[in-house]
N, C-alpha and C positions, 0 to 999 in steps of 0.2 A: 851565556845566560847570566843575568845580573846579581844572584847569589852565587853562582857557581864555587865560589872560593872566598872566604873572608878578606884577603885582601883585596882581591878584584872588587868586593863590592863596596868597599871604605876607599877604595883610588878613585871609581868610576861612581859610581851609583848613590853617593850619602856625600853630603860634607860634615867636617870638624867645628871647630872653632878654635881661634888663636887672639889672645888678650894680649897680645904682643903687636897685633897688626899695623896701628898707626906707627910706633918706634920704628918697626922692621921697613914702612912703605907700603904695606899690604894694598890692594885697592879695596878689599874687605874682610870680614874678619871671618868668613863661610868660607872653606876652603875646603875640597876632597885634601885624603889626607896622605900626608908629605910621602916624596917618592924615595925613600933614604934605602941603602943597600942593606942596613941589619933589620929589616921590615919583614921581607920576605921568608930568612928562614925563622924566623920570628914566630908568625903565623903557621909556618911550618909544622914548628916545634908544637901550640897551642893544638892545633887539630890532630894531630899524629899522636901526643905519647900522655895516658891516660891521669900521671901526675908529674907536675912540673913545677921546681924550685929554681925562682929567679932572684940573682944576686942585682940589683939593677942602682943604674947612676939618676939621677933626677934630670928634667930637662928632653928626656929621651924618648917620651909618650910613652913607656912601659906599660901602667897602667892603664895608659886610655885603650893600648892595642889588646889589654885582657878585656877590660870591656867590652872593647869593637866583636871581637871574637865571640865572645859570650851572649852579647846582642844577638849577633846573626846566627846562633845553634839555637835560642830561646822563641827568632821570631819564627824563625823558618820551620823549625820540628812541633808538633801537635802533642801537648802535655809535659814538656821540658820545662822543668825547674831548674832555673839556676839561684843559687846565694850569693851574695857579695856579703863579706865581713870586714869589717875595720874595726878601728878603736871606737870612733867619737860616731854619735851621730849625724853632727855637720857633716864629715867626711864620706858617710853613705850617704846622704839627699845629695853630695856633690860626685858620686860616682852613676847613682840610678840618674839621675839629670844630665849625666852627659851621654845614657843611652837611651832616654826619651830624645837628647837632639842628632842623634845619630838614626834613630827612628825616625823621627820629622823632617833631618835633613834630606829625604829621599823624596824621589820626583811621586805626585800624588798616585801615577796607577800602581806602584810598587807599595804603598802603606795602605792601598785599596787591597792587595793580592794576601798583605799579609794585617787585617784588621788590627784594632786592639779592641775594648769592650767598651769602651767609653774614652774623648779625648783625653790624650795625652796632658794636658793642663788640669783634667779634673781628674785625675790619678793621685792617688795617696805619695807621699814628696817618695816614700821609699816603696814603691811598687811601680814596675810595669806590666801590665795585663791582656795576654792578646786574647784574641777570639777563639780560638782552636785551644785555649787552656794553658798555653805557653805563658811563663811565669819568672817577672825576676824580681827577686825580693832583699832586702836590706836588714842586717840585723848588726847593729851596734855592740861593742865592751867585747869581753873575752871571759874565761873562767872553764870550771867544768861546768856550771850552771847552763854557762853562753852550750855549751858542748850536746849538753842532754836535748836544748831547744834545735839544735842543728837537725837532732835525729828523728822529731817531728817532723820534719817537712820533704822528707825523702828526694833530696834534689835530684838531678840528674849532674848538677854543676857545681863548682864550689868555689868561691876564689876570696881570699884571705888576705888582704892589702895591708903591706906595710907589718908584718907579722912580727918584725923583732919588737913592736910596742904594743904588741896584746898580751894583753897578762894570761897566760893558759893556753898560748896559742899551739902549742903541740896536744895540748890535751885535745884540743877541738877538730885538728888533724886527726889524730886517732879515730874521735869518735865521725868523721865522714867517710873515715876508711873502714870500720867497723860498721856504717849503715849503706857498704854498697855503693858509693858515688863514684860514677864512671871517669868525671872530669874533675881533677880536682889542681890549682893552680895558687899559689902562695909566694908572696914577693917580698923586698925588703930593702930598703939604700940605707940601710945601719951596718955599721961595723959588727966586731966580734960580741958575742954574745949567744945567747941559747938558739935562737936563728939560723945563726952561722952555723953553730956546732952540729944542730939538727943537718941542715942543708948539704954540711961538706961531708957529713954522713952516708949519703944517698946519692945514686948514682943517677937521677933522672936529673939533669940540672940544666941551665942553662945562663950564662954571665952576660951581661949585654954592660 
């Protein structure tokens, strides 16, 4: 089955993109995504344990493979809210925009199976919206302010990118853990700092 598995469905069924393609040879820059051994338990970890701190190197798709994953619980499940948080707002229109083309990279009867409400292009830059009420949404800065706005939205999902430069960012960990969010997923390629400390705190972890 072409969801079956998040990875199965980002290898087989969707492609990426790579801004590297001409440098590297590529014949295009659409490509299912790469077949690397630390992928697997990867995705493992993502679908399996309810919060996950990752220590992560840049260059490694970390990132994109939270998205990938988060994509595919938001299109496939009916009323799944997922958040995406970072610092800047550039940096969420550049997170929800790589799971619109991870949405549209998929062959047309499978974005048939699973609608959105309106194309993908006339979607708000920080919204994905499908038919069945599945939801992913972008909220920029940090704070306990950023924290209190998390707890309106009652995600089902939560993923906090690049968290050693959000100012409050354990506050706002708190507050998704304090409203119930089932999936909750926080990264970082900064050194020592409140991040770390939190992170090496906790035993849900994973280092890639």
């Amino acid at each position: 089955m072409a969801v079956e598995h998040p990875y199965h469905w980002v290898r087989h069924y969707t492609t990426t993109f790579n801004e590297h393609w001409v440098d590297e040879g590529r014949e295009s820059p659409n490509e299912p995504f790469p077949d690397l051994p630390y992928f697997p338990p990867l995705f493992e970890a993502l679908q399996t344990q309810p919060i996950i701190l990752i220590e992560k190197s840049r260059d490694m798709m970390v990132s994109w493979s939270i998205v990938a994953y988060l994509t595919w619980e938001a299109m496939r499940v009916p009323y799944r809210t997922v958040i995406f948080q970072t610092l800047t707002e550039t940096k969420v229109f550049e997170l929800i925009d790589y799971a619109k083309q991870l949405y549209s990279g998929q062959p047309e009867w499978l974005q048939a199976a699973f609608p959105v409400v309106k194309p993908v292009a006339d979607q708000a830059m920080n919204e994905l919206n499908f038919q069945h009420s599945g939801r992913i949404f972008g909220l920029a800065g940090g704070n306990i302010k950023m924290a209190d706005m998390i707890r309106l939205y009652h995600p089902w999902g939560y993923f906090q990118d690049e968290s050693a430069f959000i100012p409050g960012a354990i506050d706002a960990y708190e507050a998704v853990v304090g409203a119930g969010v089932k999936k909750i997923i926080m990264n970082s390629s900064a050194g020592p700092g409140p991040y770390a400390d939190f992170k090496n705190d906790n035993v849900l972890n994973v280092e890639s």
